[in-house]
C-alpha positions as CSV (number, residue, x, y, z in Angstrom):
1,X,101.1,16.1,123.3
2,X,102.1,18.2,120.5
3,X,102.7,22.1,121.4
4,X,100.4,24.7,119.9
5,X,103.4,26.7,118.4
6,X,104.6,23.6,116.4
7,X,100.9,22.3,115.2
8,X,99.9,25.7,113.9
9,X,103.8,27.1,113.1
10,X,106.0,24.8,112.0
11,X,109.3,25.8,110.7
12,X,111.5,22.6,110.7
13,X,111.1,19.2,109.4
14,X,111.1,18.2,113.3
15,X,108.0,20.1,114.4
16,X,106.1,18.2,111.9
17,X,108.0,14.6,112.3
18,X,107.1,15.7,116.2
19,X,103.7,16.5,114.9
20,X,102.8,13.2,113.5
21,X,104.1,11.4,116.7
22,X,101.9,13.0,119.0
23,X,99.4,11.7,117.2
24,X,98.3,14.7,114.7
25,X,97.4,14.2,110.7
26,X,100.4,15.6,108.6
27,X,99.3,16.5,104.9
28,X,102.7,17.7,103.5
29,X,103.3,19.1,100.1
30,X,107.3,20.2,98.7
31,X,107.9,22.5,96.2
32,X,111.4,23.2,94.8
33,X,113.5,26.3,93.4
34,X,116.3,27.6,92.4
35,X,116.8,30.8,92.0
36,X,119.7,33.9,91.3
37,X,120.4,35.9,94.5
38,X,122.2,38.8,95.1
39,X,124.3,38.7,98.5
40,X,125.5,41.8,100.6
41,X,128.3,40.5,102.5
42,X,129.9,43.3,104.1
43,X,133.2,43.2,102.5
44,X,132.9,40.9,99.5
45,X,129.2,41.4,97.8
46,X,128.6,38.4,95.4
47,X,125.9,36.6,93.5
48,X,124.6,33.0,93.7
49,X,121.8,30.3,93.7
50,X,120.1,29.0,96.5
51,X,118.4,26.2,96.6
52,X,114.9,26.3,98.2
53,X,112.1,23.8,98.9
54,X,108.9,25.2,100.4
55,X,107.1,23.1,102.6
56,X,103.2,23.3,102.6
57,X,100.4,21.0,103.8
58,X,98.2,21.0,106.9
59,X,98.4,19.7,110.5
60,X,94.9,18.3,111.7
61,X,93.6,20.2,109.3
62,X,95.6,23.9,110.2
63,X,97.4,24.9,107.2
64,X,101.4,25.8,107.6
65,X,103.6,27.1,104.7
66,X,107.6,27.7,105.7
67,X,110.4,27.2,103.3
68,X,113.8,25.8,103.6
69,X,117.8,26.2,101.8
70,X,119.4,23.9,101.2
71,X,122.6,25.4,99.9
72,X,124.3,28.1,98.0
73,X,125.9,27.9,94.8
74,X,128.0,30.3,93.3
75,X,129.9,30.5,89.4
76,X,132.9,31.7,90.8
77,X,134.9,30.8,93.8
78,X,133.7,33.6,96.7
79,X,131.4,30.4,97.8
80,X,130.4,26.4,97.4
81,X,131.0,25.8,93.6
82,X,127.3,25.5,91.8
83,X,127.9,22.1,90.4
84,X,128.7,21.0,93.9
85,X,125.7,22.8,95.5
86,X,123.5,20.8,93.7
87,X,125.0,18.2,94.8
88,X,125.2,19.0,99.2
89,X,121.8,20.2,98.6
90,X,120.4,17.1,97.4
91,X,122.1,15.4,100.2
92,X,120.3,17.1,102.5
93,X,117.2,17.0,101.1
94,X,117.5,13.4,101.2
95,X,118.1,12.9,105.1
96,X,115.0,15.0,105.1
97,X,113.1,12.5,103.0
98,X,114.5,9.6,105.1
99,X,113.3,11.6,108.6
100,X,110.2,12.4,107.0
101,X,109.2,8.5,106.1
102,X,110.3,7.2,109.8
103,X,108.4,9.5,111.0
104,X,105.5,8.1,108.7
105,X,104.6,11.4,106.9
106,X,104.0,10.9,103.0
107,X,106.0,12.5,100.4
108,X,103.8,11.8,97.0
109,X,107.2,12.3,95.5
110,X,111.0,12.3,96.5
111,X,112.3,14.8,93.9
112,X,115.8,16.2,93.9
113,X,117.2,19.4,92.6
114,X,118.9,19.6,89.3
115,X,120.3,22.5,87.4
116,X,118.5,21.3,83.9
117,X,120.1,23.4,81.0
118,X,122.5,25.2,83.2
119,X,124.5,21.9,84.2
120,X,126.5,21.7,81.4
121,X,127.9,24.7,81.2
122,X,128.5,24.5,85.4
123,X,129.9,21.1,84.6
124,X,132.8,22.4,82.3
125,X,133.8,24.6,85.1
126,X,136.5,22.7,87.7
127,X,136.0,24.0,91.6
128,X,138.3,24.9,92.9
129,X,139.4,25.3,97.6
130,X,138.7,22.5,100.0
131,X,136.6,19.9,99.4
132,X,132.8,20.4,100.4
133,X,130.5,18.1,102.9
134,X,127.5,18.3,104.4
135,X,127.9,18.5,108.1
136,X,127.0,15.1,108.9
137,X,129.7,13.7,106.3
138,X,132.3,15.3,108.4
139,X,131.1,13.9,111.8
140,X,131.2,10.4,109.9
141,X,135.0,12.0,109.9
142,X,135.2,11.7,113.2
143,X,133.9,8.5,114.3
144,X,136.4,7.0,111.8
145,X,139.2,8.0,113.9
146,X,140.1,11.5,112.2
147,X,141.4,14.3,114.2
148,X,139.0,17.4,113.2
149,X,139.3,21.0,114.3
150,X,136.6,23.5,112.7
151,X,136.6,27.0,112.8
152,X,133.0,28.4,112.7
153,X,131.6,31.3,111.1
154,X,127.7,32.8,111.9
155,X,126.7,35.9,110.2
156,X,123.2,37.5,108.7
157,X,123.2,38.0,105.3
158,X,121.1,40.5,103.6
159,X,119.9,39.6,99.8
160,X,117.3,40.0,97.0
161,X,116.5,37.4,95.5
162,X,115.4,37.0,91.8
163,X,112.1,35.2,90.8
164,X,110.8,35.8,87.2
165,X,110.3,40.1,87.3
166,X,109.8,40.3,91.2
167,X,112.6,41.2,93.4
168,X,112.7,39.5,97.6
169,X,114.5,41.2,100.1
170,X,115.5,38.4,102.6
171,X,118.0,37.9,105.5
172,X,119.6,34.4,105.7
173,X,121.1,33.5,108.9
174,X,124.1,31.0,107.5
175,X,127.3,29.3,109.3
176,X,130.5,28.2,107.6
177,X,132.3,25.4,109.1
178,X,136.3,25.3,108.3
179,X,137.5,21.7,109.1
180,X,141.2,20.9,109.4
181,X,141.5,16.7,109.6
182,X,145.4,16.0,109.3
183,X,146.1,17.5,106.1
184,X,142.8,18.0,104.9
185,X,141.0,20.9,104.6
186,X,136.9,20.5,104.5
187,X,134.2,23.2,104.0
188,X,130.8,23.0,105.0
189,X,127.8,25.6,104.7
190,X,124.9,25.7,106.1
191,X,121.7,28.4,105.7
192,X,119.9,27.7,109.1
193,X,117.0,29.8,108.5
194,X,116.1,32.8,106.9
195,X,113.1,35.9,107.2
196,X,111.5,38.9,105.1
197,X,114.2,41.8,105.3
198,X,111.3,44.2,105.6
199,X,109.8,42.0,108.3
200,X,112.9,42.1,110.4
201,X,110.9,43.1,113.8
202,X,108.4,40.2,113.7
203,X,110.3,37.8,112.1
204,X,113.8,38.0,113.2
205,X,113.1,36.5,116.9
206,X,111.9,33.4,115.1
207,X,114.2,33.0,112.5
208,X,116.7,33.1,115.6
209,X,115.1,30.4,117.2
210,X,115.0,28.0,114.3
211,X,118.3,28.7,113.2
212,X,120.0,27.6,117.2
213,X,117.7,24.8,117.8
214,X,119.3,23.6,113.9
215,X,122.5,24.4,115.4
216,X,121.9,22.6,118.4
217,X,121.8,19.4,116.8
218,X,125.2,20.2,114.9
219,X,126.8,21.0,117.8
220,X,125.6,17.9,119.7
221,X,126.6,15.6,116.4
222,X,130.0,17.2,117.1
């Protein structure tokens, strides 16, 4: 039997896949952006674009809105190269799509992100550092025989992010995996969840939550 929390809450693409199997009606919609943020990391402030879908529908009829990154693309080299965000992101989103239809909850569309206009000029632009993968990629790594060390990174980032003439103060709770494989060198980023900076007392408990249990199945891919 599905929990209260997760019918009338959900915040991952598991509460409503775990949803629909208890037997509940999942109307989902997904909405995509992209949009400019500015990052306060505490030594090395920088701007970039995440990449966000917002999830929206109804569970047996209670509406739920939550949205999710997917990456985070910067023009310079202080994180994951934009041209290659687009790319992870998309990625992602579609082991989302595939967990979402064996779960049998319709998407009326399986859109991906792209960078329209700005892809050519992020396409002239060579990145540069290790080569980037989504986390599952580098557990693939593994089970191929590869001998992988990671070093890993949490931290809560403060930022505003830019949407038309409107300014949003959020907090992104992100992890940076450093993998060593023989004499490769692999990066991996992930934003596990994220909150309203000026809702920090209700909001950062659950953003907490979400963000381990997403860890929790990283760490148990490992």
């Amino acid at each position: 039997m599905v929990t209260a929390s997760i019918a009338r809450f959900p915040r991952r693409i598991t509460d409503l896949t775990d949803a629909r199997a208890a037997g509940c009606d999942v109307h989902l919609e997904i909405a995509f952006e992209i949009l400019p943020a500015d990052f306060q990391h505490r030594t090395h402030p920088f701007q970039a674009y995440i990449f966000l879908a917002r999830y929206s529908g109804a569970i047996d009829e209670r509406p739920f809105e939550f949205r999710k990154c997917y990456a985070r693309g910067c023009p310079n080299n202080l994180c994951t190269h934009v041209s290659q965000a687009v790319k992870i992101a998309n990625r992602y989103l579609q082991r989302d799509y595939r967990a979402l239809k064996a779960g049998n909850i319709q998407v009326r569309e399986e859109a991906l992100f792209s960078l329209g206009d700005m892809i050519v000029k992020f396409e002239k632009l060579k990145e540069k550092g290790p080569l980037t993968l989504t986390l599952p990629e580098l557990t693939v790594l593994a089970k191929a025989g590869k001998a992988i060390t990671v070093e890993i990174e949490l931290e809560m980032i403060p930022a505003v992010e830019h949407f038309a003439d409107t300014k949003n103060a959020q907090t992104f709770l992100s992890g940076q995996f450093n993998a060593r494989a023989e004499d490769e060198t692999y990066y991996c980023h992930r934003c596990f969840a994220c909150f309203p900076t000026d809702q920090e007392e209700e909001q950062k408990k659950i953003a907490v939550k979400v963000a381990n249990a997403r860890l929790a199945v990283v760490y148990n891919d490992f």
